[in-house]
Backbone bond lengths (Angstrom), bond angles and torsions (degrees), N, CA, C in turn:
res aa  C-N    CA-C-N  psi(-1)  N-CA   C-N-CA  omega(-1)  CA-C   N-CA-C  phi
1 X - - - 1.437 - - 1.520 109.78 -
2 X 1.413 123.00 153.49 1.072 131.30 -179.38 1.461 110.07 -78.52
3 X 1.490 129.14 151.21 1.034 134.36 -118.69 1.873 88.78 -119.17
4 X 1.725 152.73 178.38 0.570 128.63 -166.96 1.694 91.41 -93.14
5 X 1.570 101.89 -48.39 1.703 110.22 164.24 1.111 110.37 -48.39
6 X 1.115 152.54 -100.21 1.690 136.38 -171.40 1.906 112.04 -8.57
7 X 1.439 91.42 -59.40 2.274 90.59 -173.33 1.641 85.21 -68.73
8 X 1.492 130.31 -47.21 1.800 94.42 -177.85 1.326 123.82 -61.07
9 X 1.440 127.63 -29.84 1.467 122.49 -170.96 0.967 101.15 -81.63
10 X 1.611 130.93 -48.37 1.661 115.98 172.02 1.666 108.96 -51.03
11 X 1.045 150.40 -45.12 1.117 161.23 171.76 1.702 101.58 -36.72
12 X 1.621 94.77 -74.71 1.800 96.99 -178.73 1.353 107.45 -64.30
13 X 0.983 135.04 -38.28 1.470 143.72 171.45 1.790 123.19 -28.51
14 X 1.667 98.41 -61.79 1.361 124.63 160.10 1.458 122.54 -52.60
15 X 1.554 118.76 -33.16 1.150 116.27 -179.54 1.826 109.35 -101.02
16 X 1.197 136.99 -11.04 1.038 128.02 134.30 1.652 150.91 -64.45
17 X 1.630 85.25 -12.04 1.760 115.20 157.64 1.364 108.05 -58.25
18 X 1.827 113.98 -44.93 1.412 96.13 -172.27 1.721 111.79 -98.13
19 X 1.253 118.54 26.93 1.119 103.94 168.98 1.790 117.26 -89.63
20 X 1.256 109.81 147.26 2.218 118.48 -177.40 1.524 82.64 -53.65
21 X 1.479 107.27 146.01 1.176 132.27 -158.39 2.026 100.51 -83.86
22 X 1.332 113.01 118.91 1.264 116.26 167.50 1.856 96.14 109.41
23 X 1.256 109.16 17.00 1.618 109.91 -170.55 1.887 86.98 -121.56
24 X 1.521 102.43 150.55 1.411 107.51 -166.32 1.817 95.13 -133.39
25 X 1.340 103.03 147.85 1.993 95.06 169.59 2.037 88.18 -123.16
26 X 1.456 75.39 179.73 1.502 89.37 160.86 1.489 128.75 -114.12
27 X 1.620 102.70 160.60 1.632 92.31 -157.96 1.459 122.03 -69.84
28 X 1.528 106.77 -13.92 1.699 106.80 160.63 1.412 100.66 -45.15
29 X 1.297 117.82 -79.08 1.380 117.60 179.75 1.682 121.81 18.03
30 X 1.470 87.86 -94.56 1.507 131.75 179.90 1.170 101.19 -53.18
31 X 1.343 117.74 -54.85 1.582 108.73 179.94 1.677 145.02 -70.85
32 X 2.043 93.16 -9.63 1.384 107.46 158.84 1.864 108.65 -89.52
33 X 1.215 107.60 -41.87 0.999 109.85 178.93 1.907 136.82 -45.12
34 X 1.725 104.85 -19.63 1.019 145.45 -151.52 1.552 109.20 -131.88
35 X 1.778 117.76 -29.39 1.430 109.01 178.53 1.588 96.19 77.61
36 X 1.083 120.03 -0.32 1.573 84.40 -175.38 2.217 105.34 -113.92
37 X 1.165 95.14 150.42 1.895 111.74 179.05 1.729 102.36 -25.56
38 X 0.910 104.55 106.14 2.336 106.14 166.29 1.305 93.42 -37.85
39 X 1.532 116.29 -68.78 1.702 107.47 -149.91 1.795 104.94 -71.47
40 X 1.120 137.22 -31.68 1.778 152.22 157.79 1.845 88.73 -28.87
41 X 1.387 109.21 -72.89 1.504 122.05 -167.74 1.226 111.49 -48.92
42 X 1.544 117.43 -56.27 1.330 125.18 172.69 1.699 124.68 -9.39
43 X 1.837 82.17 -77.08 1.434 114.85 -177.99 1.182 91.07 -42.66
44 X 1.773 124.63 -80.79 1.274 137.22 -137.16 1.580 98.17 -58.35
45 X 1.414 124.29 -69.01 1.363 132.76 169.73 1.880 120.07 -20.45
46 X 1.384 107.81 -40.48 1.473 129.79 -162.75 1.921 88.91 -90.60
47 X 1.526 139.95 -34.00 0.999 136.15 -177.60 2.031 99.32 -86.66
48 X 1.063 124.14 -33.55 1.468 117.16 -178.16 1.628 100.28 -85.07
49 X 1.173 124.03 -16.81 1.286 115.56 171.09 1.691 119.72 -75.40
50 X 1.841 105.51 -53.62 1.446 90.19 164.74 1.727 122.29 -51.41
51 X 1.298 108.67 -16.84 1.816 111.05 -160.94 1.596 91.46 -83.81
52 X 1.392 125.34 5.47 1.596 126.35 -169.93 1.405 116.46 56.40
53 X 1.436 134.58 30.43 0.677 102.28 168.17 1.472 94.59 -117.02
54 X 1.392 137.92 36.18 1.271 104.67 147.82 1.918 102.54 -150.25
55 X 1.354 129.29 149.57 1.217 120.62 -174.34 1.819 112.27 -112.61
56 X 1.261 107.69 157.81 1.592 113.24 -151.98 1.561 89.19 -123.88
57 X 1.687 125.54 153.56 1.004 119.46 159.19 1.759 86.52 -139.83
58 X 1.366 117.64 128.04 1.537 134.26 120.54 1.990 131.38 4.87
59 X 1.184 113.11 104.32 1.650 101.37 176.65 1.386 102.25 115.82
60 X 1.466 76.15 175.44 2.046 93.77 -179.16 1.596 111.92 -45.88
61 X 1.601 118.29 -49.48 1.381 121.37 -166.07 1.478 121.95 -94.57
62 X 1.657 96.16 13.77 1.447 124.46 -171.17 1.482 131.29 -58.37
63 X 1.159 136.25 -156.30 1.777 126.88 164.16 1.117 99.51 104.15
64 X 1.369 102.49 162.43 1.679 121.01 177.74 1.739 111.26 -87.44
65 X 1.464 88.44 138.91 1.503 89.48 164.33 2.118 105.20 -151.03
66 X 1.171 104.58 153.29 1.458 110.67 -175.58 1.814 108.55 -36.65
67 X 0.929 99.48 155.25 1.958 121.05 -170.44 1.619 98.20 -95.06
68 X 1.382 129.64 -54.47 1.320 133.43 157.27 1.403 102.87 -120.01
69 X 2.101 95.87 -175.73 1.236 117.20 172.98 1.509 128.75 -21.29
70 X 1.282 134.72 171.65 1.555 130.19 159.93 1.305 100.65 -87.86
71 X 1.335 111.60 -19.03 1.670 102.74 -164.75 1.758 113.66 -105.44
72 X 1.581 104.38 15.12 1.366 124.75 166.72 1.120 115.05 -96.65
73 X 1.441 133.80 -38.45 1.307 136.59 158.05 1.539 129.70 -63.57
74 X 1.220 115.75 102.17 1.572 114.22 163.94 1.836 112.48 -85.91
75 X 1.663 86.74 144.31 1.394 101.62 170.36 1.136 144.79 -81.86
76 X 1.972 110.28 12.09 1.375 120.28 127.04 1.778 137.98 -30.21
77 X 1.766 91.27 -55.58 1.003 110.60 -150.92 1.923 108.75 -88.23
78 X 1.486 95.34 -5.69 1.867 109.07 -175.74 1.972 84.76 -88.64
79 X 0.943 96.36 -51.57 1.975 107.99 -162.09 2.118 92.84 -46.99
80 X 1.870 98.66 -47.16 1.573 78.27 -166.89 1.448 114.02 -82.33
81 X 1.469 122.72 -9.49 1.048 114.12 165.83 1.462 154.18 -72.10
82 X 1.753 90.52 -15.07 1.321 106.30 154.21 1.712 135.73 -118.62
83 X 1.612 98.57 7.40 0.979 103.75 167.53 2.089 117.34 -127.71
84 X 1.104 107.25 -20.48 1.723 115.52 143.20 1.985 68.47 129.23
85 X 1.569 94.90 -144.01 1.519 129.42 -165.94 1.518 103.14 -38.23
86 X 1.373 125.86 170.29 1.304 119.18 162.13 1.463 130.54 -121.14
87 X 1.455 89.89 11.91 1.605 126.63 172.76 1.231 127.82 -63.48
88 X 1.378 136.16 109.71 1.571 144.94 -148.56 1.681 88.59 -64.33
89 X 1.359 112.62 -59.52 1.566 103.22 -166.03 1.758 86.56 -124.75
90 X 1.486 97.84 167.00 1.857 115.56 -163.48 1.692 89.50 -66.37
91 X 1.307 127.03 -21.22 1.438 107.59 -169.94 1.490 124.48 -95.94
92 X 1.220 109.83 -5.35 1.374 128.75 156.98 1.900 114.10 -85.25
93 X 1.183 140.33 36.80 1.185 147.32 -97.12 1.849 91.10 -166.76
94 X 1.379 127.13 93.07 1.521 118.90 179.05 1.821 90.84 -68.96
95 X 1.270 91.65 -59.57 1.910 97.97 -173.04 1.234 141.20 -61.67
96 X 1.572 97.05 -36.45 1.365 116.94 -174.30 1.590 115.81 -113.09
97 X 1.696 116.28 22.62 1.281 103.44 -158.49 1.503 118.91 -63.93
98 X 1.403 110.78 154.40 1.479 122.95 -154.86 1.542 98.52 -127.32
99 X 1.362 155.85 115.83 1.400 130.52 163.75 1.336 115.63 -79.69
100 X 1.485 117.74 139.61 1.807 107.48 -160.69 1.761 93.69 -81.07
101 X 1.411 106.12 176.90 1.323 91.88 -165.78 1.849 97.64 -103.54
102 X 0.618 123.36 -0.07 1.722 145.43 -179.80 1.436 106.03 -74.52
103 X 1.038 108.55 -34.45 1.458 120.83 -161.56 1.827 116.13 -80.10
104 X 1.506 118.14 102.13 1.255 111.47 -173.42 1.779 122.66 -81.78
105 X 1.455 102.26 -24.41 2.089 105.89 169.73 1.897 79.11 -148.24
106 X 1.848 82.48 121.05 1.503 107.09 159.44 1.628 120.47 -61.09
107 X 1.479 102.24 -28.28 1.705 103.33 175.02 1.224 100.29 -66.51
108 X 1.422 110.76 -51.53 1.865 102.34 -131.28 1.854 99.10 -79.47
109 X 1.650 116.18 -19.01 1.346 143.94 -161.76 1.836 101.73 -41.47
110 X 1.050 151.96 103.63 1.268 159.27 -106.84 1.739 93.17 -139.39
111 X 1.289 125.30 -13.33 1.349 146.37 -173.15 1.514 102.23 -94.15
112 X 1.725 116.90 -63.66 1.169 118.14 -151.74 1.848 88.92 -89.59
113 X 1.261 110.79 -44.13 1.702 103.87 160.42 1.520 123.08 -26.15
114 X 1.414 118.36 -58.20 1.551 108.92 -175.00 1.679 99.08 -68.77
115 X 1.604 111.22 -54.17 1.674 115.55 -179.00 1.539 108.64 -14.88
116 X 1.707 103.25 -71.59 1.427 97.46 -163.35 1.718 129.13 -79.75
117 X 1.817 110.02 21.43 1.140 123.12 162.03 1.036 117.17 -87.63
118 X 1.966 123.54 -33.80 1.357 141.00 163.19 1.758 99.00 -45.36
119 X 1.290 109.53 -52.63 1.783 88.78 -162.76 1.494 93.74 -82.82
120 X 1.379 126.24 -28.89 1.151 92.09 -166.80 1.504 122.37 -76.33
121 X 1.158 112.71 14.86 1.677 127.82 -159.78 1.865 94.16 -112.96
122 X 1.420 112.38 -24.55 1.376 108.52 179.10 1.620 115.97 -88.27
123 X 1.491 87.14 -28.39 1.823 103.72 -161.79 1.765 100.57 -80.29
124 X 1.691 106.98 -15.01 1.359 106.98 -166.82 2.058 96.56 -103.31
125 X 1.192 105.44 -28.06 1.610 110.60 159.79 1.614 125.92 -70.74
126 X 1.026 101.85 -34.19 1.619 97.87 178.86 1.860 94.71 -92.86
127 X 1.094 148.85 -49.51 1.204 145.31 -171.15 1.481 105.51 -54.21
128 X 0.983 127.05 -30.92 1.474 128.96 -164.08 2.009 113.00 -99.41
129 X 1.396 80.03 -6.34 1.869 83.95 170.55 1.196 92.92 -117.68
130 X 1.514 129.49 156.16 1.344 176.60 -80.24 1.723 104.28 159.38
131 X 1.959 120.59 125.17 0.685 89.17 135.35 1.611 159.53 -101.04
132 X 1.486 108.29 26.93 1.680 111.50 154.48 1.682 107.87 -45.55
133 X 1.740 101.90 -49.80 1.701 69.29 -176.16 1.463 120.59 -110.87
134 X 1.073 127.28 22.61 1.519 129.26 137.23 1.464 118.61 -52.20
135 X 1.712 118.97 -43.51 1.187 121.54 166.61 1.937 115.82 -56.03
136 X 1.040 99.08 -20.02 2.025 107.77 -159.49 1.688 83.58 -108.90
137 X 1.234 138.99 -17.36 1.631 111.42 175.37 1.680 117.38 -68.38
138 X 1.439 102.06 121.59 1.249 121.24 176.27 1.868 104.57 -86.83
139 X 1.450 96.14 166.70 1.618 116.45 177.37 1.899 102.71 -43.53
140 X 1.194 114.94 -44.39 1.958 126.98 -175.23 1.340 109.82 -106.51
141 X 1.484 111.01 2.45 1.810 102.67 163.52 1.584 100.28 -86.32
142 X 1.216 129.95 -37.74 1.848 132.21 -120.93 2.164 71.37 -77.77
143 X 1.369 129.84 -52.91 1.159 129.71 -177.26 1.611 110.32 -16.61
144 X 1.413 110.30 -49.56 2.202 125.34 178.41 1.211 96.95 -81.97
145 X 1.321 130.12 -0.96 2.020 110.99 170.50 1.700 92.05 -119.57
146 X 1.178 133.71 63.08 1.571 146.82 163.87 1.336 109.83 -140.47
147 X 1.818 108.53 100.76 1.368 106.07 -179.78 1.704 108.75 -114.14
148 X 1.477 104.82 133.96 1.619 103.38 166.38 1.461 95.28 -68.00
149 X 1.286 101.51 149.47 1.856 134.64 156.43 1.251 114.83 -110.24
């Protein structure tokens, strides 16, 4: 399941998507704007910034605004940064692999087999959207971002 930090940074994420490009708010801002905790945001904001994707300036004219494009960022790539792998269990895991300790042949394992169709079915859905267009889904688009598995 998605994480409460992951739905806020995609959340804050989206709303710095729609700001004119080279314009910055502050994270109060975003964070009334969004419902979600300032100091929660902070953090979260301060981890996508080291991850480059977003840059901060200091002062009155200060605030965050995106590091690149919206349409350079996929929303794979926000989810693993604040929430790590996208792998149901560590052994289905490109990054983080874990061997479970239960587990007597990692091939033959009939568990971690389906697992790593799950990520690769998530890692190939979230990689392939952008959030530009997470920012651009309307009320009669969201119908084309609903995939059977």
């Amino acid at each position: 399941m998605l994480t409460k930090k992951a739905k806020y940074g995609l959340k804050a994420m989206v709303d710095l998507a729609r700001l004119e490009p080279g314009h910055s708010t502050f994270v109060a801002d975003v964070a009334s704007r969004n419902a979600i905790p300032k100091k929660f945001l902070d953090a979260i904001l301060g981890e996508l910034r080291n991850a480059g994707m977003l840059t901060s300036k200091k002062g009155k004219a200060g605030g965050y605004m995106l590091a690149k494009p919206a349409e350079a960022i996929t929303i794979g790539s926000i989810i693993r940064t604040l929430d790590g792998p996208l792998a149901p269990i560590p052994c289905a895991s490109r990054s983080a692999y874990v061997p479970c300790e239960d587990c007597k042949d990692v091939k033959a394992c009939q568990v971690r087999l389906l697992m790593l169709d799950v990520r690769d079915a998530m890692s190939r859905i979230l990689d392939e959207h952008t959030l530009a267009e997470m920012r651009d889904i309307g009320e009669n688009a969201m119908a084309g971002f609903i995939y059977q598995i």
